[in-house]
VOZATOR-816954 format. One record per residue (C-alpha): residue number from 1; residue in three letters; chain; y, x, z. Coordinates in Angstrom, 2 decimals, always signed. Layout:
# VOZATOR-816954
NODE num residu chaine       v       u       w
NODE NUM    ala      A       Y       X       Z
...
This chain:
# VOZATOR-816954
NODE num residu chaine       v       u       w
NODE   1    unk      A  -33.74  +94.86 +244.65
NODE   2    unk      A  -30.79  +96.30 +246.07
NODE   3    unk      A  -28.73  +99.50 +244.77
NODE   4    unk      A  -26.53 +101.34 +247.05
NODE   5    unk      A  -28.12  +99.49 +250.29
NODE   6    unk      A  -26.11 +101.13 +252.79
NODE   7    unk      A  -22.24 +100.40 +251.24
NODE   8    unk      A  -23.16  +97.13 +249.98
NODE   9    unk      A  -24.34  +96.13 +254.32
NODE  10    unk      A  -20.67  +97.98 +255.22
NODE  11    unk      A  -18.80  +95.71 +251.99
NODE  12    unk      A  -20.61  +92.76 +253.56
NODE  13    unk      A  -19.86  +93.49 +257.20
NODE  14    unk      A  -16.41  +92.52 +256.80
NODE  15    unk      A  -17.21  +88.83 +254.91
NODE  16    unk      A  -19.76  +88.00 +257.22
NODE  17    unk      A  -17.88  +88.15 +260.48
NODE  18    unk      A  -15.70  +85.11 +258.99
NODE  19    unk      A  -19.04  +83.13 +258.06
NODE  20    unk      A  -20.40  +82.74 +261.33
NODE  21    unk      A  -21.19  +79.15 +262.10
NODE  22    unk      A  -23.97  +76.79 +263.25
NODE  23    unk      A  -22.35  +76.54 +266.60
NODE  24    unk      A  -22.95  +80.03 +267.41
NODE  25    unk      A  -20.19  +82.03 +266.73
NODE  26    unk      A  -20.71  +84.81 +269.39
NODE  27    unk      A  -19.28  +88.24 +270.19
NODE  28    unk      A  -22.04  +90.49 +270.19
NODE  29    unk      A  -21.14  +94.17 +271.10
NODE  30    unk      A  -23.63  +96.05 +269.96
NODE  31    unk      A  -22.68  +99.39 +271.16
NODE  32    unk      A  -23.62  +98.40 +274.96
NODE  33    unk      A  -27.01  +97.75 +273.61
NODE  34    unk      A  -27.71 +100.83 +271.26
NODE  35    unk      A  -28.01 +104.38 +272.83
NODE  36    unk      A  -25.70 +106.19 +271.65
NODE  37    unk      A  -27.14 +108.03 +268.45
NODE  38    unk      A  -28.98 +111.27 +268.18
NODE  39    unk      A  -29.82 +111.39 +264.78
NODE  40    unk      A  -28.95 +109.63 +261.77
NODE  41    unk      A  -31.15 +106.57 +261.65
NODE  42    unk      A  -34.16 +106.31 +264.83
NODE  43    unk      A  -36.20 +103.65 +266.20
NODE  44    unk      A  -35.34 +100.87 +268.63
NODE  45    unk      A  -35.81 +101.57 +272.14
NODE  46    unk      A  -38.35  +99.23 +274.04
NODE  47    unk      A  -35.02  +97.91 +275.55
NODE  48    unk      A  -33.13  +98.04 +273.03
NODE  49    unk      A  -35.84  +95.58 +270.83
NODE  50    unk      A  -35.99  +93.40 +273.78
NODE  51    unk      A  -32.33  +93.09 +274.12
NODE  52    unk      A  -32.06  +92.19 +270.85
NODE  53    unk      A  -35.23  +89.50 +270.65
NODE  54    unk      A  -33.46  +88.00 +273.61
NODE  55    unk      A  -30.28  +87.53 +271.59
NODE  56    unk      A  -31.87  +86.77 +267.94
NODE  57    unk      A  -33.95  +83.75 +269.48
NODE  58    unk      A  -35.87  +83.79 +266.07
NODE  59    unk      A  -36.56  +79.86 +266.19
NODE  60    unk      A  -33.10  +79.17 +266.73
NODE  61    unk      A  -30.27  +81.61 +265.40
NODE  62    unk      A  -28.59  +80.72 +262.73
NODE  63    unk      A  -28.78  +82.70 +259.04
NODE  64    unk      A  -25.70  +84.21 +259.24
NODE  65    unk      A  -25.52  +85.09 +262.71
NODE  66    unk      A  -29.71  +86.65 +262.47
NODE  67    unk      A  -28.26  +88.83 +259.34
NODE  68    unk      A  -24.88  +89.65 +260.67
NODE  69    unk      A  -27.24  +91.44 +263.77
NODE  70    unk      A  -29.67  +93.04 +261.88
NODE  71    unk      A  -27.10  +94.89 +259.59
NODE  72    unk      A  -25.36  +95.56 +262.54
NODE  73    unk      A  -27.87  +97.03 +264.10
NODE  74    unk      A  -28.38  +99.34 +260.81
NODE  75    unk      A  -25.45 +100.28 +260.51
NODE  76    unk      A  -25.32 +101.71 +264.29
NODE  77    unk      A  -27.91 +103.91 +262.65
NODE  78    unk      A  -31.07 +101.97 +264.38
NODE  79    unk      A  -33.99 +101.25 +262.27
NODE  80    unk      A  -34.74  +97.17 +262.80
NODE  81    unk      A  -38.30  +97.05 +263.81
NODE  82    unk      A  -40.93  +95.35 +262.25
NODE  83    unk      A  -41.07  +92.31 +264.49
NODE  84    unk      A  -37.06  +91.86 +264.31
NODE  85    unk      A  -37.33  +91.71 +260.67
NODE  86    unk      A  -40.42  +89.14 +260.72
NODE  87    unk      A  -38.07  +87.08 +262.82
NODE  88    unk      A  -35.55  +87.59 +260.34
NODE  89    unk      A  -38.22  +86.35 +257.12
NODE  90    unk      A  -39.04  +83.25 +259.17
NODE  91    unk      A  -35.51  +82.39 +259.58
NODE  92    unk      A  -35.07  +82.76 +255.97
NODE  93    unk      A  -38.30  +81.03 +254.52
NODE  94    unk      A  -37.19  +77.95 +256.45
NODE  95    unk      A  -33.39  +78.01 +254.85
NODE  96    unk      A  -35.29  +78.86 +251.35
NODE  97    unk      A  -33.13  +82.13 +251.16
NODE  98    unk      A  -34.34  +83.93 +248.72
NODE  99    unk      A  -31.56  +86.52 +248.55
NODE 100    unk      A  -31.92  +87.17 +252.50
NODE 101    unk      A  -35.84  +87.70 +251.75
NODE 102    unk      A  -34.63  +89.89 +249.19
NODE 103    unk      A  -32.41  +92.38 +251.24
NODE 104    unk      A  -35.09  +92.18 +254.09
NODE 105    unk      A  -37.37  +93.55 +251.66
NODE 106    unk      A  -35.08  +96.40 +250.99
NODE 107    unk      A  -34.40  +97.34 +254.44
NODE 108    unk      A  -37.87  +97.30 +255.32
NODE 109    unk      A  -39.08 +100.02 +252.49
NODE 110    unk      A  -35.60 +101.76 +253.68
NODE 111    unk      A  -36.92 +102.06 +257.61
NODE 112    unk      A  -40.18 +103.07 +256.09
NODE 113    unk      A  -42.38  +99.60 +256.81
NODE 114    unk      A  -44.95  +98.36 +254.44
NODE 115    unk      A  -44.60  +94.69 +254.22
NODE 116    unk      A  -47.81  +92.22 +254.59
NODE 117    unk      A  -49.15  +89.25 +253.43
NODE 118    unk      A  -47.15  +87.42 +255.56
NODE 119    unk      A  -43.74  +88.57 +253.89
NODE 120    unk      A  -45.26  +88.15 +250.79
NODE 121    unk      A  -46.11  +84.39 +251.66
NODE 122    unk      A  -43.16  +83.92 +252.54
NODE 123    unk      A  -41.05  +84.98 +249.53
NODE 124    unk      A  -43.43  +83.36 +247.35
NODE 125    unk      A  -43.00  +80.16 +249.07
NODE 126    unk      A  -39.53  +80.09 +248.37
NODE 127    unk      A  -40.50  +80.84 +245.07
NODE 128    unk      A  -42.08  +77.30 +245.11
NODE 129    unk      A  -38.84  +75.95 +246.69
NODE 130    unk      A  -37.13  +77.17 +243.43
NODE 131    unk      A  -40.33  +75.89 +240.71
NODE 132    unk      A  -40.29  +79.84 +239.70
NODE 133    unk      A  -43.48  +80.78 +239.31
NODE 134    unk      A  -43.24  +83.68 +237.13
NODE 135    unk      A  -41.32  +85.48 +240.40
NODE 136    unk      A  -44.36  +84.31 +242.62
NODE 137    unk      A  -46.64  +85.42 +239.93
NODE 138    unk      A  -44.92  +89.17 +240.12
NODE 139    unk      A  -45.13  +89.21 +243.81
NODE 140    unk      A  -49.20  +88.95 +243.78
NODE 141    unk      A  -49.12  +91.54 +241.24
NODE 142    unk      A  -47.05  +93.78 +243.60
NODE 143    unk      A  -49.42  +93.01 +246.30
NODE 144    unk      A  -52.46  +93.76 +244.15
NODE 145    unk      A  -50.93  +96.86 +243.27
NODE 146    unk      A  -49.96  +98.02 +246.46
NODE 147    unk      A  -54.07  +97.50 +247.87
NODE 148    unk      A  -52.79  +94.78 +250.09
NODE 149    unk      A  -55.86  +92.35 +251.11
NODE 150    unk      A  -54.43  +88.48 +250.78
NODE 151    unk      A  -54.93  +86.44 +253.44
NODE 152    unk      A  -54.95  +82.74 +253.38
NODE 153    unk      A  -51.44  +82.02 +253.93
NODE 154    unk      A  -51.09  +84.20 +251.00
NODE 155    unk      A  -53.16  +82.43 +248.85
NODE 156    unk      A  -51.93  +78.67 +250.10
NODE 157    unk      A  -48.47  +79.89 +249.07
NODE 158    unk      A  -49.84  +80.85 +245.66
NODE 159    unk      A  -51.28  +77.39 +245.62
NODE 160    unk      A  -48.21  +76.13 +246.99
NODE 161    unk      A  -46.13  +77.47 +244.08
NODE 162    unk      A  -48.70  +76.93 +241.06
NODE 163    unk      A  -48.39  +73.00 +242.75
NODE 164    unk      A  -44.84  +72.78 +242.94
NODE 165    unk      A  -44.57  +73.82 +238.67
NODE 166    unk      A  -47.69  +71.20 +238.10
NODE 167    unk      A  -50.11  +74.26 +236.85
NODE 168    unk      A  -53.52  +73.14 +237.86
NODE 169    unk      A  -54.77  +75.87 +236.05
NODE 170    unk      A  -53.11  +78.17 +238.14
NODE 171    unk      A  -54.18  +76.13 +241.04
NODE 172    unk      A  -57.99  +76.65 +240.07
NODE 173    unk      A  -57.51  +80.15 +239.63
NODE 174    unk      A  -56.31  +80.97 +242.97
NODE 175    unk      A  -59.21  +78.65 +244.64
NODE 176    unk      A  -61.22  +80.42 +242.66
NODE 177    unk      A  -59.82  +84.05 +244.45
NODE 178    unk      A  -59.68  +82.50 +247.89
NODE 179    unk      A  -62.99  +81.95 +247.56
NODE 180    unk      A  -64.42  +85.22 +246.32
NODE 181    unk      A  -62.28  +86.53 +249.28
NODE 182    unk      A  -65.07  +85.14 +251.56
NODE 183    unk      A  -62.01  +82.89 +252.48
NODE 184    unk      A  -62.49  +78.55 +252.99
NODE 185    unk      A  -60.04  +76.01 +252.12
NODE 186    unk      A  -58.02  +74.61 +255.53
NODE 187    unk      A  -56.16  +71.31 +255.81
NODE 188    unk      A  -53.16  +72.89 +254.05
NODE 189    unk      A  -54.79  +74.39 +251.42
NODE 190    unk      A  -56.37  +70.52 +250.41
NODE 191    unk      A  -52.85  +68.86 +250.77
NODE 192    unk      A  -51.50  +71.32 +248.68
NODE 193    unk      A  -53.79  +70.38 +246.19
NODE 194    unk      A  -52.91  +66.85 +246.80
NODE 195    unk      A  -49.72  +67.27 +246.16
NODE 196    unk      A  -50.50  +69.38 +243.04
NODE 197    unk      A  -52.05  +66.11 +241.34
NODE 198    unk      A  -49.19  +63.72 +243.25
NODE 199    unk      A  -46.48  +65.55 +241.48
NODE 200    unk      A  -48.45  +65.35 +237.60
NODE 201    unk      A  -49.20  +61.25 +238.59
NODE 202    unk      A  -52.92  +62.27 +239.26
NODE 203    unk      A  -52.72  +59.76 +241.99
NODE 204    unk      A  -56.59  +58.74 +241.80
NODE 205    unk      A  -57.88  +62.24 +241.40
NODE 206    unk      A  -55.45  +63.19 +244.77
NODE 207    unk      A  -57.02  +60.30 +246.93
NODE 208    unk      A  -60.31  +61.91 +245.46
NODE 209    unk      A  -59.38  +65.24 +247.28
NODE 210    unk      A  -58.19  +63.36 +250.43
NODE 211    unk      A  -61.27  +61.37 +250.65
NODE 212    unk      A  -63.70  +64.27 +250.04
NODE 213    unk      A  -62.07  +66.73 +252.76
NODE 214    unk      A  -64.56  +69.05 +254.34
NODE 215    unk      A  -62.30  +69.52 +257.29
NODE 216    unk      A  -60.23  +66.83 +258.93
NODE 217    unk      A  -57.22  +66.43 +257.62
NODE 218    unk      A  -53.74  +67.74 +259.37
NODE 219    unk      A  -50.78  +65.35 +259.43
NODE 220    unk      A  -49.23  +66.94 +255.94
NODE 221    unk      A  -52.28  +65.68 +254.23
NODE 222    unk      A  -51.98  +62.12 +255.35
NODE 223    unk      A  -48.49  +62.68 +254.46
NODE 224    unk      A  -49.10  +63.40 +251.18
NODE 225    unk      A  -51.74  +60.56 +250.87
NODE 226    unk      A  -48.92  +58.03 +252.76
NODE 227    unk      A  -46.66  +58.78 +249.98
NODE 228    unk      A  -49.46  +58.36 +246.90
NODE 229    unk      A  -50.15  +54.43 +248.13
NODE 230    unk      A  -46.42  +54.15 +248.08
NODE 231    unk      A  -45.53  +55.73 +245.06
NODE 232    unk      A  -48.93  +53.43 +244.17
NODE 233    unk      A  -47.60  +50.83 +246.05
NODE 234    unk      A  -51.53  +50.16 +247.33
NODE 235    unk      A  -50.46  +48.77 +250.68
NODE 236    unk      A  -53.88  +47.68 +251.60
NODE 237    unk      A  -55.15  +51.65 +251.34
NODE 238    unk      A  -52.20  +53.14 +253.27
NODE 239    unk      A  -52.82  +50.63 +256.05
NODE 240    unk      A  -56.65  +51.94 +256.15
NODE 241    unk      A  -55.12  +55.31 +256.02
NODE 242    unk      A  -52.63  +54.39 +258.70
NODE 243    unk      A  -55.92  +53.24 +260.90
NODE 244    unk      A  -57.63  +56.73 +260.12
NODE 245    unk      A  -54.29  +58.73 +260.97
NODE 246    unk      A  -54.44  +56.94 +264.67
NODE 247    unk      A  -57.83  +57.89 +265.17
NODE 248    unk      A  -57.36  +61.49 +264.84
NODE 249    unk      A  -54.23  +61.15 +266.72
NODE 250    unk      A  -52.38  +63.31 +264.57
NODE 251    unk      A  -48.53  +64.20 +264.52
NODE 252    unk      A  -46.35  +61.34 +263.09
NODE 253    unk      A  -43.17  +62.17 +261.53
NODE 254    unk      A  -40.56  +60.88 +259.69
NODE 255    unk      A  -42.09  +61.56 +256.06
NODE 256    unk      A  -45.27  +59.39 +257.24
NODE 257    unk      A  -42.94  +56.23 +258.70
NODE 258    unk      A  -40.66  +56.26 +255.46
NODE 259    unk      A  -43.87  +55.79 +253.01
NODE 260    unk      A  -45.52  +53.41 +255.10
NODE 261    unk      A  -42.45  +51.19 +255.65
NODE 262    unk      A  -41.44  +51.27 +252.41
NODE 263    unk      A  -44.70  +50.17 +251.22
NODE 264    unk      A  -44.76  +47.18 +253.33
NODE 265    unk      A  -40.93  +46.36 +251.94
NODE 266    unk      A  -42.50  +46.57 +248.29
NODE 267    unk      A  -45.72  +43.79 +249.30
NODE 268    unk      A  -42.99  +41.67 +251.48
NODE 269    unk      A  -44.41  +43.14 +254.72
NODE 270    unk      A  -41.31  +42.81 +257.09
NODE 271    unk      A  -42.77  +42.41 +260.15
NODE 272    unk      A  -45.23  +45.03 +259.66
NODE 273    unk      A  -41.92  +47.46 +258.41
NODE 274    unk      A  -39.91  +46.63 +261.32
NODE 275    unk      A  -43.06  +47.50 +263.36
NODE 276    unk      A  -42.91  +51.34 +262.18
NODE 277    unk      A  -39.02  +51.32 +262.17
NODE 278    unk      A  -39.77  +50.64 +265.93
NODE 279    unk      A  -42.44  +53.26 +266.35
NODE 280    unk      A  -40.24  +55.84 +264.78
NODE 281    unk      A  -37.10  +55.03 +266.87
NODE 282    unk      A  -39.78  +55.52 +270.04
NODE 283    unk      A  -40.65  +58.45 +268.86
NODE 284    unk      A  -37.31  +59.75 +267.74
NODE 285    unk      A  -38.41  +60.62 +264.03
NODE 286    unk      A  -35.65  +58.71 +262.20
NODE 287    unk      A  -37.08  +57.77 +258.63
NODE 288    unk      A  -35.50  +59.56 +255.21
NODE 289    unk      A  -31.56  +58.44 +254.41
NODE 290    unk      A  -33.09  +56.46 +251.57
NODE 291    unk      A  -35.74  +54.57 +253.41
NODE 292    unk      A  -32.66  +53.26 +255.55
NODE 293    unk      A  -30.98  +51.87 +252.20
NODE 294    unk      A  -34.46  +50.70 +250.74
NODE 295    unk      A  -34.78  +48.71 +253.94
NODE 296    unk      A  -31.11  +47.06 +254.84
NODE 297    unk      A  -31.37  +45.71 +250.21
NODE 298    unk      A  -35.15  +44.34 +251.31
NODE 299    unk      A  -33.81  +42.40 +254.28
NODE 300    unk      A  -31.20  +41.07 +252.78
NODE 301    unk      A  -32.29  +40.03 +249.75
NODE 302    unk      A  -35.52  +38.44 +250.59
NODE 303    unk      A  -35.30  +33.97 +250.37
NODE 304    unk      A  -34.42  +34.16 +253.96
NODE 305    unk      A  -31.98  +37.25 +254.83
NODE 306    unk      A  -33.47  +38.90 +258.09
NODE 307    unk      A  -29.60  +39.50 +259.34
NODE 308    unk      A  -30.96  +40.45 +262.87
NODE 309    unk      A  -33.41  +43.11 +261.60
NODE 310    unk      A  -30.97  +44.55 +259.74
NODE 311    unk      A  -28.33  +45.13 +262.90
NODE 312    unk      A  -31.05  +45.95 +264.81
NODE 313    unk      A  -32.08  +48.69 +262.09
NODE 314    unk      A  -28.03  +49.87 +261.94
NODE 315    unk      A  -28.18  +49.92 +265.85
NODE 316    unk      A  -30.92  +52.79 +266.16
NODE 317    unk      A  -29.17  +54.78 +262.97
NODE 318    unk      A  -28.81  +58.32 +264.22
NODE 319    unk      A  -25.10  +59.53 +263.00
NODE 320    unk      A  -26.80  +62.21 +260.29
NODE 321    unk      A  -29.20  +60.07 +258.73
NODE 322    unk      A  -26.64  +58.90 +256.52
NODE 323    unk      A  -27.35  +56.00 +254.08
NODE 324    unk      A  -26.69  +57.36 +250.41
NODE 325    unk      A  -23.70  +55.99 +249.32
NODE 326    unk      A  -24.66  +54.26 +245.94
NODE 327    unk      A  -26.28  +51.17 +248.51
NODE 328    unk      A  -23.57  +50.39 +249.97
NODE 329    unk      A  -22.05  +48.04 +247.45
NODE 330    unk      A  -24.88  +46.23 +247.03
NODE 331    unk      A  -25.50  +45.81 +250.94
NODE 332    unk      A  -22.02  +44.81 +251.56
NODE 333    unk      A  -22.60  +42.41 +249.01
NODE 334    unk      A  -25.13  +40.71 +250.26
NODE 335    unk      A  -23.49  +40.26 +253.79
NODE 336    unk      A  -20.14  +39.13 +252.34
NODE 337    unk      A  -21.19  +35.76 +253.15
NODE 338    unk      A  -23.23  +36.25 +256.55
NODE 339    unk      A  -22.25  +34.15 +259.59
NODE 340    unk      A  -22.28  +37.19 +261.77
NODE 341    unk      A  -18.97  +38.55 +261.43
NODE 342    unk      A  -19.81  +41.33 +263.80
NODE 343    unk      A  -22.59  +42.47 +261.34
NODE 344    unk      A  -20.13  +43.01 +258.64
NODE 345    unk      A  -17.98  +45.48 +260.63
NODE 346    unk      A  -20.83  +47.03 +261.94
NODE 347    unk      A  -21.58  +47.64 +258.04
NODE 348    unk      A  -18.20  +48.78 +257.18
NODE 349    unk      A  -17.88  +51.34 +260.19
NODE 350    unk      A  -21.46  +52.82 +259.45
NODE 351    unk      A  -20.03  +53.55 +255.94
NODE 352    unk      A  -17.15  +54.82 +257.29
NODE 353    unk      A  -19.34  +57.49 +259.83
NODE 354    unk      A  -22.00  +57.99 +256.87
NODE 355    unk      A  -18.83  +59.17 +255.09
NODE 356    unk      A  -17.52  +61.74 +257.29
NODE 357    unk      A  -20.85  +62.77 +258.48
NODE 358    unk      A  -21.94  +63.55 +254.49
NODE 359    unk      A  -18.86  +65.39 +253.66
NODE 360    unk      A  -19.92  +67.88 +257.10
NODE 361    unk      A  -23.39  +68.36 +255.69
NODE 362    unk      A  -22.23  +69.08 +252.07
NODE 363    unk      A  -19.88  +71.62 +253.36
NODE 364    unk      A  -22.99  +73.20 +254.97
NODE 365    unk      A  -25.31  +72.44 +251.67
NODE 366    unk      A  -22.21  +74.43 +249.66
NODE 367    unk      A  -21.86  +77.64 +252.55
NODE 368    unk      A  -26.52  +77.54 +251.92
NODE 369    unk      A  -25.92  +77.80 +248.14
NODE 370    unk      A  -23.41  +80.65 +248.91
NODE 371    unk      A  -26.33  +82.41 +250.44
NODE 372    unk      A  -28.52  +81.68 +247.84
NODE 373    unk      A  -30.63  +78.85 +249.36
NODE 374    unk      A  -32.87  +77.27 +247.03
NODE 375    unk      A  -34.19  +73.54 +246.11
NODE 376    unk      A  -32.38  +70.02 +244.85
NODE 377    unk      A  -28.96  +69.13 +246.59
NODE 378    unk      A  -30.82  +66.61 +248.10
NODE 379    unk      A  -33.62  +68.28 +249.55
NODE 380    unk      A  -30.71  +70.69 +251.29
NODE 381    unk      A  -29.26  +68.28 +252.73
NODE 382    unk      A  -32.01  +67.27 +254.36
NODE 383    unk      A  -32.58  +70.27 +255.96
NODE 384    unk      A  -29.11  +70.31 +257.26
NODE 385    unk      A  -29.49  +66.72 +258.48
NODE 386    unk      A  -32.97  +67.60 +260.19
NODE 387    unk      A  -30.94  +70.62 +262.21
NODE 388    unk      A  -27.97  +68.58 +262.73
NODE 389    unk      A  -30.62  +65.70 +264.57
NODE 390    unk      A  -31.63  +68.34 +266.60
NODE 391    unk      A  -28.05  +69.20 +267.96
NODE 392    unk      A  -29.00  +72.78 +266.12
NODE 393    unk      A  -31.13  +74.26 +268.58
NODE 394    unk      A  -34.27  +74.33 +266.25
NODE 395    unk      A  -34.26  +76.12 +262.34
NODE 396    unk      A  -35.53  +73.62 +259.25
NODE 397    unk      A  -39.55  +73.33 +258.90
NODE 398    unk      A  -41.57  +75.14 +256.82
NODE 399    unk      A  -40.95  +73.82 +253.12
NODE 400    unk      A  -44.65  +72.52 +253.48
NODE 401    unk      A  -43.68  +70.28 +256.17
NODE 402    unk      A  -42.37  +67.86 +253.48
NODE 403    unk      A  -45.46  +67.79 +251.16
NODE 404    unk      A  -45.42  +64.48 +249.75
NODE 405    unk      A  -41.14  +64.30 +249.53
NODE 406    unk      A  -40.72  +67.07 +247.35
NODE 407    unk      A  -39.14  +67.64 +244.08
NODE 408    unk      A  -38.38  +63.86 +244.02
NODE 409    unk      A  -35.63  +62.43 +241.50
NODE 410    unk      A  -33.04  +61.82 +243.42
NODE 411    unk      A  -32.41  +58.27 +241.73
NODE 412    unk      A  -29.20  +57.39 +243.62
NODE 413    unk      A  -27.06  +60.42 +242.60
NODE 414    unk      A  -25.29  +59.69 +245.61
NODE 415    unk      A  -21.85  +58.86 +243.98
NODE 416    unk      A  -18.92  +59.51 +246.26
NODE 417    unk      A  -17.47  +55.47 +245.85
NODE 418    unk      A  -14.24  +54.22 +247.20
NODE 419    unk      A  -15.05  +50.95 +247.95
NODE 420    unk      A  -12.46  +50.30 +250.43
């Protein structure tokens, strides 16, 4: 993938040593870590590896710090091991770098590892990030050809990226293979299939999946089936849903809260919407930037404007879940004429912080493209809002976290307004 491996890590040594952000810009000195050499490229001493797993914190360094490291550590003349550069592929899957899983690659067949299906799942997944199937379709070739026994991961991100393009041809085919493996469909594997029909408007054939599950569903299928009744907008299903989702006590998050309160807001449900924008806030899984807008237009504009729910909604607003931009007009609007005078600045200095706050995570979206990060401007920025929530000590999910938000159309176009 890469010509020249060794002076294009020394041409990007220099660059990368001025990209170092995330929080954790750190002087690392490498040379009271390494042994000094004795040939030209060895292994990692045990110490050396733990050293270095002690600094790289694989769930929370940041892209360009785990890369700056690694070719770092190559270019001391120290082969990364294999569990360093697994580290480094889970970093990447979850920023959808595909260029990062790229060089990876290369190093690895430099330092003489064979990669696994786990790698392989991995780059293919971004593949699904990016709708490029014909890349994820070469990768299962390579693993075919190089005798390498898929696993179910494997196979899920096969799914995963057939899905994501709307082939359910392709979809049946790799069931098909997963099962001739003597492998059985898991929770993933049946949301993935969910989502498969979601995303071509199958939304009756999905709930068929859902409802048919030979396992019990995880949370991302109930996510996916959440966002069907919305996109539906069957409230009285994703209520019974809702019920069966308590029952197994499963993992709430904020994909499942935005569905169901937007449903209710679509059937005139306020009550029952401010009940989950409560749950959510106890929890601490803020709902998705639009859901905020969707909400604040719905209070306001049903016969009797619900001008306390909608403070009490601005209130809880975490400073990066940042209302897009294009509802603004219409909500200041509709509170031009509202009694509560404090409720109008409160609107006008949450545009003002949404403001700042999105011009901070589009310079991080534009430094991710840089890099080569995949996926919808949109769907970037969410990933930088979901790190920035966490104060930055946790990476993005894995892209199948947000089965059931993916590949929307992002219908606001989020329109940089000067309305003041």
């Amino acid at each position: 993938m890469y010509n020249g491996l060794t002076t294009w890590l020394r041409r990007q040594q220099w660059l990368l040593l001025h990209r170092i952000t995330w929080s954790q810009r750190r002087n690392i000195n490498l040379s009271a870590i390494l042994q000094p050499l004795t040939v030209s490229h060895s292994s990692l001493t045990l110490k050396e590896e733990r050293t270095l797993q002690q600094i790289i914190e694989p769930k929370r360094v940041s892209p360009h710090l785990l890369r700056k490291i690694i070719m770092d550590v190559y270019l001391h003349g120290k082969n990364p091991s294999e569990r360093i550069l697994f580290a480094a592929v889970g970093v990447a899957t979850r920023w959808r770098l595909m260029q990062e899983l790229s060089l990876y690659y290369e190093l690895s067949r430099n330092v003489g590892l064979r990669p696994g299906p786990p790698f392989y799942a991995s780059c293919i997944t971004v593949c699904a990030c990016r709708r490029d199937i014909n890349t994820a379709l070469r990768l299962f070739r390579e693993v075919k050809q190089e005798s390498i026994e898929p696993d179910l991961k494997l196979y899920n991100a096969l799914i995963f990226a057939s899905a994501a393009v709307g082939d359910a041809e392709k979809v049946k085919e790799f069931v098909a293979q997963l099962q001739s493996d003597g492998l059985q469909l898991d929770e993933t594997t049946y949301a993935l299939l969910m989502e498969c029909c979601r995303l071509r408007g199958e939304y009756e054939e999905a709930l068929k999946i859902f409802e048919s599950m030979v396992v019990s569903p995880n949370y991302k299928a109930f996510n996916v089936a959440f966002s069907i009744c919305n996109e539906m907008n069957n409230y009285e299903l994703a209520m019974k849903y809702f019920e069966s989702f308590e029952r197994h006590n499963l993992y709430s998050s904020e994909l499942s809260h935005s569905s169901l309160i937007e449903v209710c807001l679509k059937n005139e449900r306020f009550d029952e919407a401010m009940g989950f924008f409560d749950l959510s806030y106890r929890k601490r899984h803020y709902v998705m930037e639009s859901t905020y807008g969707i909400a604040l237009l719905s209070l306001l504009r049903c016969p009797n404007p619900r001008y306390s729910d909608v403070a009490r909604i601005l209130k809880r607003k975490p400073a990066y879940r940042c209302i897009p931009l294009v509802y603004y007009k219409d909500i200041i609007d509709l509170t031009s004429h509202c009694p509560d005078i404090k409720l109008r600045s409160k609107i006008i200095e949450c545009y003002k912080q949404d403001v700042a706050h999105l011009q901070e995570i589009d310079r991080y979206v534009k430094e991710l493209t840089e890099m080569g990060s995949v996926g919808p401007p949109s769907e970037l920025r969410n990933l930088v809002a979901f790190c920035f929530l966490k104060n930055m000590s946790v990476p993005p999910p894995n892209p199948t976290y947000f089965l059931g938000h993916l590949f929307r159309e992002d219908s606001f176009n989020r329109r940089e307004q000067n309305l003041f």
